[in-house]
MARDO-847766 format. One record per atom (N, C-alpha, C): residue in three letters; x, y, z. Coordinates in pm, whole numbers, plus 50000, padded with zeros to 5 digits. Layout:
BEGIN
alaXYZ...
REM end
This chain:
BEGIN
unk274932547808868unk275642536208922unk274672526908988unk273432532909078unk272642519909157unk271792515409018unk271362525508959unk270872520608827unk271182502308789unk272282505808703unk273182495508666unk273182485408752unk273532484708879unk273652474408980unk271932468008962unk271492476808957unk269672470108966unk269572464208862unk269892466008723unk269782462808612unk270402447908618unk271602449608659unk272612435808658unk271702425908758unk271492427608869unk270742425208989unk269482413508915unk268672421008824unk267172419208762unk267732408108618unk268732412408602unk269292400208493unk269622386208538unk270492390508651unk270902375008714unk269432366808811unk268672375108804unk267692371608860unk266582358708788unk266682367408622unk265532365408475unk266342352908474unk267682350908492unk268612340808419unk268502331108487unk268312331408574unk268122320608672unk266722312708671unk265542324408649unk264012318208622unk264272312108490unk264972316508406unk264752308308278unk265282296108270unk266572294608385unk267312280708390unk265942270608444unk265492278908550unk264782268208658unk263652261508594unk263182274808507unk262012268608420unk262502257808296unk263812257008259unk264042249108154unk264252236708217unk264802236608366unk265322224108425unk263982215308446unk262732222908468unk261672213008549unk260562212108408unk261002218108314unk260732214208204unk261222195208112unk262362201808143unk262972187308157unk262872173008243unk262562179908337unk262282170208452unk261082163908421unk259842171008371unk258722169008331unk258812160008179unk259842162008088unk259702155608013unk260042138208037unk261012136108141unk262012127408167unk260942121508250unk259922126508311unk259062110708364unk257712113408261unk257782120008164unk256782117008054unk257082104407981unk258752106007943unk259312097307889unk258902078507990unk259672083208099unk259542069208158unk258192061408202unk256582077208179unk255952066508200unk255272060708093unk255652064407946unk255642059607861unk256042045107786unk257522047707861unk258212033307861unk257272023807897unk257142025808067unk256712014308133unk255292014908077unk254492022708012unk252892014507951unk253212006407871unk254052009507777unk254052001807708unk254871988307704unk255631988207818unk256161976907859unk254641967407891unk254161977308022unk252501964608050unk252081962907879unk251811969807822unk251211962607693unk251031956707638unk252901950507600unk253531941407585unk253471930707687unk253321932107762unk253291925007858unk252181912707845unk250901925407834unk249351919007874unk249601912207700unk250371921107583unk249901907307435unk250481896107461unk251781893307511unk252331882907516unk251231872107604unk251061877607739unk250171865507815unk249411864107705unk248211873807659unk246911867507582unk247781857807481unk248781859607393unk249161847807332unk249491837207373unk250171835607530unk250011826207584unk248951814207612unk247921825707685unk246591818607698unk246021808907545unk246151818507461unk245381815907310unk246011802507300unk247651801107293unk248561790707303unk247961774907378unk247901780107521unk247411768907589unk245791767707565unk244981774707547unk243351770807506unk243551760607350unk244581763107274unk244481754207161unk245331741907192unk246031739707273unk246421729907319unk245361716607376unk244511723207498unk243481725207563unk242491717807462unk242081724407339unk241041719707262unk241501706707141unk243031704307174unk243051697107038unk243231686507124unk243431684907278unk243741669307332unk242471669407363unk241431674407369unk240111671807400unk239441664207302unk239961671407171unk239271667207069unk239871654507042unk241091648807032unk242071636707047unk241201628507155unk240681633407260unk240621622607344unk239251618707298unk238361628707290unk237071624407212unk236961617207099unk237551618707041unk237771610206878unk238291593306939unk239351592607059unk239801586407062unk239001571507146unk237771579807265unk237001575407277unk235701570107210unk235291579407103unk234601573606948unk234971560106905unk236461560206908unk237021550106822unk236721538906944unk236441539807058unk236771529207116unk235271524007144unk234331529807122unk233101530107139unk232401519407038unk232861527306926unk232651522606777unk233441506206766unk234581501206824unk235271492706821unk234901483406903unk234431485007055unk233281476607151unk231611471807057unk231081480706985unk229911480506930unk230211467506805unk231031470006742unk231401461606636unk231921443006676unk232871445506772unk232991431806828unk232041427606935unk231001423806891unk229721411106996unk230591400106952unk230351392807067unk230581378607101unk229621370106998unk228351374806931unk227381365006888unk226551373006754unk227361379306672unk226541391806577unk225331383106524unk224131391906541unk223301389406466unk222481400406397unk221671392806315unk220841406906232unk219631395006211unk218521410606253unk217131410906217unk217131404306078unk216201390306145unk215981380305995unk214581387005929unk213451392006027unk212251396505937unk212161410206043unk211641418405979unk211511430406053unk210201431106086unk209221423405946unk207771425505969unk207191410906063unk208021405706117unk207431396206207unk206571404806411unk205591400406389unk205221404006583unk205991405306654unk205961416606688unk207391419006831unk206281414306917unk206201402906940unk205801397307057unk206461387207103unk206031384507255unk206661368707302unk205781356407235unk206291348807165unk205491339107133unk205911325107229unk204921319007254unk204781306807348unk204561293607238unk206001286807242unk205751277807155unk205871263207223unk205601253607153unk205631236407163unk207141234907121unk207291220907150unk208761215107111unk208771215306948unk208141210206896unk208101213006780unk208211225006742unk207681231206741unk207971251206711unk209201255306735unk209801253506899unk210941254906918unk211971250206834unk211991240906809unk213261229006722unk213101235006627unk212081236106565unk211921240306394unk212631255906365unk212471262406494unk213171278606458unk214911278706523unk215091273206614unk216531272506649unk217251258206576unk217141248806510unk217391242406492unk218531248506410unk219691239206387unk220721239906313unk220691236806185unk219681234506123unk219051228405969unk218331245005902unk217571248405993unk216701258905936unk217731274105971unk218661277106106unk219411287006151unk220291290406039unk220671307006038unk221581309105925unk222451314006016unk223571320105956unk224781328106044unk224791336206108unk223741340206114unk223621350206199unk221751350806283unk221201340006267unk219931338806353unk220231340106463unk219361343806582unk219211344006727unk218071341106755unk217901334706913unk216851333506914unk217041335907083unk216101341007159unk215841349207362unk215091337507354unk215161327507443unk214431317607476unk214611314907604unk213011315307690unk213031311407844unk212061299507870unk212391288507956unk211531279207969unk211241280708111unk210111278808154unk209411286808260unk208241274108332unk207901276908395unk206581267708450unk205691273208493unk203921270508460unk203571282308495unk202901283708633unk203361276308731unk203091277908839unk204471282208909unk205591287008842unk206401291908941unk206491307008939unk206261311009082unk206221326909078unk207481334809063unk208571328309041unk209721334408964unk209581335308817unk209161323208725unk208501325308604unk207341340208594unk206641337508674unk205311348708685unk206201364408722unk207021364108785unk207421380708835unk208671380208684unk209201373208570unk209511374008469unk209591376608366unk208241376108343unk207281377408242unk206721392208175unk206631397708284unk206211410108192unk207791417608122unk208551411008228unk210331423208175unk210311412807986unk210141400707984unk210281393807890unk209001399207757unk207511399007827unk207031406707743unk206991421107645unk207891428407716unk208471440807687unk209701443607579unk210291430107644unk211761424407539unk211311421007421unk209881413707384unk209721412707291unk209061422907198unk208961436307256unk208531449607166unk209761460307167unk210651451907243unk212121463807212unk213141460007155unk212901447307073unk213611437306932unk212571434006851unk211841439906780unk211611436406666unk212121430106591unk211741415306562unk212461402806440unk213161394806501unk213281400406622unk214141390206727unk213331378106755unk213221366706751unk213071354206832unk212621355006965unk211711360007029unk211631356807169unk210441353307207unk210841337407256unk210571327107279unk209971325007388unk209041314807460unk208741310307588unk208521292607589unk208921284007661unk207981275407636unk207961264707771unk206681260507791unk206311252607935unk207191240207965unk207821241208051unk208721229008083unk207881216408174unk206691221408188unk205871211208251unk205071201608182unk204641209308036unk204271203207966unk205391198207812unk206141201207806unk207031200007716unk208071194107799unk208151185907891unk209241180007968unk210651173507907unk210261172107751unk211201165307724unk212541173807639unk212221186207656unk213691194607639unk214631197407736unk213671193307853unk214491199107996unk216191192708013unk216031180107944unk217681174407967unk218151178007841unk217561181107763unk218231183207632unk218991199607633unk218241207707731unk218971219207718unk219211221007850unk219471211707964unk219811213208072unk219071222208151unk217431223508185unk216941229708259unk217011221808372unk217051222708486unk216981217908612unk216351225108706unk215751242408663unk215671250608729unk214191264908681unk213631263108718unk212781277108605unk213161288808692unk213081300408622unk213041300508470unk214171300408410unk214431291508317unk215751288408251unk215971297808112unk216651307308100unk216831315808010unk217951315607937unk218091311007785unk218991309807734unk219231319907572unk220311321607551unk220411330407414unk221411319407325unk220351313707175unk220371306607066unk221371318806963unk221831308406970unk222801314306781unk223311302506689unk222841305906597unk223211296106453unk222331283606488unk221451281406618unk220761269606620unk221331262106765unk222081268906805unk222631260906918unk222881271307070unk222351267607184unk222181278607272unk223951281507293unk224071290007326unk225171295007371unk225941301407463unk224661308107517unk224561315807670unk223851309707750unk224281316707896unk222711316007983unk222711327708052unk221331330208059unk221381345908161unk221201337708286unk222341343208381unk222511344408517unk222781355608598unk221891363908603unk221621380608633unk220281380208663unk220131390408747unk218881399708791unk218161396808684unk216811392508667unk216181390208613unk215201404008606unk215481416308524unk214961426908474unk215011428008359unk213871440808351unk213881440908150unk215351453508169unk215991458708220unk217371466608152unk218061456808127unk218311443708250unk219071432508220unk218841420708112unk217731424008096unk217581409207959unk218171421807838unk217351436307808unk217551443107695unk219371445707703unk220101445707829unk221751448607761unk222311438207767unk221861424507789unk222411410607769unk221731409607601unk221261409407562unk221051407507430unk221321421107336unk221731429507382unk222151442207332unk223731441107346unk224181436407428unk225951430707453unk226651419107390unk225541409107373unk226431398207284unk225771396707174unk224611403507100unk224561401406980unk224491414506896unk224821427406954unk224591434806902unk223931442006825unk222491438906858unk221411442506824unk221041453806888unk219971462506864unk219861478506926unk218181478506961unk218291479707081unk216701481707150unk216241489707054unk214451489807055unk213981499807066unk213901510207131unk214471524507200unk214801529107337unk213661535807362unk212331535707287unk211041541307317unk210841531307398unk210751517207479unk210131507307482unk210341504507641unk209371505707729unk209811504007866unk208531492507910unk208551491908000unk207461479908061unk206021486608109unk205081481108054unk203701486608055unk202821480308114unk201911483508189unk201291474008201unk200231464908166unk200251466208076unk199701453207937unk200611444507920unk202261446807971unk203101435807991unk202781425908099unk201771433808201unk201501420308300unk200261412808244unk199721411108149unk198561407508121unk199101394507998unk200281400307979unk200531385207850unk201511391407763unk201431383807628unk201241368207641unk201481359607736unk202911360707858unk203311354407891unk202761358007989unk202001347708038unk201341355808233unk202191354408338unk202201365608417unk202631372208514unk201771367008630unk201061359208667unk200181356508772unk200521340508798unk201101330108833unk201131315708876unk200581313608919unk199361299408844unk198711292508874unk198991283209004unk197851280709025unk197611271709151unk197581258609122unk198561247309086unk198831238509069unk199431224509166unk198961212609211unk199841207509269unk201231205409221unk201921203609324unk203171200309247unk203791188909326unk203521179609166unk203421167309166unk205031161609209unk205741173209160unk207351168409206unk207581170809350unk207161176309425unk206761179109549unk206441169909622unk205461161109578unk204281151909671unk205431138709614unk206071139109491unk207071126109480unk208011130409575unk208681136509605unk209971138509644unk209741131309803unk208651139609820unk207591136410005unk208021125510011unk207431120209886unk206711100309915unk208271092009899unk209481101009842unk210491091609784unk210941093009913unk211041103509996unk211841100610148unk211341096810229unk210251089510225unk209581087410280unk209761074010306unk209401067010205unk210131052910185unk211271051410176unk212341060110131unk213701060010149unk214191054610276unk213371066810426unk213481060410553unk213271056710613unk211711045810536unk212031036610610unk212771019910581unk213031020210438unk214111012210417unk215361013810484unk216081025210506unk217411027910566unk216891026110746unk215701024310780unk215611021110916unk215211009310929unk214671004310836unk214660985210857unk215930982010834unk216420986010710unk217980977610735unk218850979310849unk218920992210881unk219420992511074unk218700985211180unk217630986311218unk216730983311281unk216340968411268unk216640963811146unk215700951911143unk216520940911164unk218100944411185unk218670925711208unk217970922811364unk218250935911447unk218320938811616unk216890933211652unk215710936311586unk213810932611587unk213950918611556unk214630912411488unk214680896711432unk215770893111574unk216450894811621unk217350890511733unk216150893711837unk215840901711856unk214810899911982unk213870891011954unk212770894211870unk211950884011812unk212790868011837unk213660865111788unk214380849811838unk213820849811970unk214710857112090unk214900857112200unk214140851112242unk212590860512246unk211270860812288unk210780845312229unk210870839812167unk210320830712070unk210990820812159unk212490820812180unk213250808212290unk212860809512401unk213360819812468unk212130818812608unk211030814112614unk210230819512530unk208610810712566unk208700793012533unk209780789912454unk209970775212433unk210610767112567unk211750777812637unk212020776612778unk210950771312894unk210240783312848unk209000780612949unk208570769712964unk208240768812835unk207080752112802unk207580741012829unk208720745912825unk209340727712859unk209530727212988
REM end
C-alpha cells in the first residue's frame, strides 16, 4: 500500500516537470517568435528610409543639374548678346599699341574702310599728362591680350584737330570705335582688368587670359613717364584772366577815376582864377 502511494506520489510529481518543462518551452518559443518579428520590422524599417534617402539624393541631383544647365544657358545667352559684336579682322597683325597721326586714325576707323563688325580701343592722351603716363602701361598690355584688335593711341597736343571732332576736352580720352564711329566712352577706373572687361563686355571679344601687365609695359610703346613740357594752355588761361580783370575793373573803376580826374582838373581851374 505505501508502495503504491509513492508510486502515484513520483507520477504526479514527473507530470508536473513535464508540464513545466513544456510551458517554458513555449514561453521560450513565444519571445523567439516576437523577437523575430520586431528585427525584422527594423529591417524593413532601415530599407524603406535608405529608399527614401536614394529618393531625395535623386531629387537633390536632378535640380542641381537643372539649375546648372540652367545657369549654362544663361551664361551662354549674356556671352552671345554684346552690345557691339565684333570679330578679329587680322589675327597676324602686332598685338601692340600703335601710336598713330590723324591720318592713320581716320583711315582705320573711318566709315568708308570699317566693316560690320570692325572695332577699334582708341585713347587720346597728352604726353605730358601724368594721368595719360600712369595709363599707359594697363593700355600697353591691352594691346597683347587682343590680338587683331585696333588699339590705338594718339597725341592730342599735336594732332589738335580731332579734339572737337571726337569731343576730347579732357586726357586721357578713351573711346571704343565700331563700324567707324565711336560709340562708347570708358568712364571707369582706369586699369588693365577694367579696359580688358570693358572691351570683353561690349564687344565680345575674349582676352588672352595668359596676359597680365609687365614691366616692359612701362617702357612703351606708349610711355608711362610725362614729359616736362610747358603748358602753354596754362600760361594762356593766366594771361586771359588776367586781362579779363583788368577790363572788368576799368569798366567799374573807370567812370569813378574820370569823375575825380574832372574834379581835380576844376578845382585847380578854381584856383587860378
Amino acid at each position: 500500500m505505501v508502495v503504491f502511494q509513492l508510486q502515484s506520489l513520483w507520477s504526479i510529481l514527473l507530470l508536473k516537470g513535464v508540464l513545466a518543462c513544456h510551458a517554458t518551452k513555449n514561453d521560450a518559443n513565444a519571445v523567439d517568435t516576437e523577437v523575430l518579428v520586431e528585427s525584422q520590422a527594423q529591417q524593413n524599417n532601415v530599407t524603406i528610409y535608405n529608399k527614401q534617402q536614394e529618393f531625395f539624393q535623386m531629387l537633390i541631383n536632378a535640380s542641381n543639374s537643372q539649375s546648372q544647365n540652367l545657369l549654362n544657358d544663361i551664361n551662354s545667352l549674356n556671352k552671345t548678346k554684346v552690345k557691339y559684336p565684333c570679330i578679329v579682322q587680322n589675327e597676324d597683325s602686332p598685338a601692340i599699341v600703335r601710336i598713330v597721326n590723324t591720318t592713320k586714325l581716320l583711315d582705320i576707323v573711318s566709315v568708308k574702310n570699317a566693316t560690320n563688325t570692325s572695332c577699334a580701343f582708341v585713347m587720346f592722351y597728352a604726353p605730358w599728362c601724368k594721368f595719360s603716363a600712369e595709363s599707359a602701361p594697363y593700355l600697353n598690355a591691352i594691346g597683347r591680350a587682343f590680338p587683331g584688335l585696333d588699339v590705338l593711341a594718339v597725341d592730342t597736343m599735336q594732332f589738335n584737330n580731332l579734339n572737337t571732332r571726337y569731343g576730347t576736352v579732357a586726357v586721357p580720352n578713351i573711346l571704343l570705335f565700331y563700324k567707324g564711329k565711336p560709340v562708347m566712352r570708358f568712364n571707369y577706373t582706369r586699369t588693365f582688368e577694367n579696359f580688358r572687361d570693358f572691351i570683353q563686355n561690349y564687344t565680345g571679344l575674349q582676352p588672352d587670359s595668359s596676359v597680365d601687365v609687365l614691366p616692359e609695359d612701362y617702357d612703351g610703346p606708349l610711355p608711362s613717364i610725362p614729359t616736362k613740357e610747358p603748358d602753354y594752355i596754362l600760361w594762356f588761361s593766366i594771361v586771359f584772366l588776367s586781362l579779363f580783370t583788368i577790363y572788368m575793373m576799368y569798366q567799374h573803376c573807370g567812370q569813378a577815376v574820370a569823375r575825380l580826374h574832372q574834379e581835380m582838373v576844376g578845382d585847380v581851374h578854381e584856383h587860378i582864377d
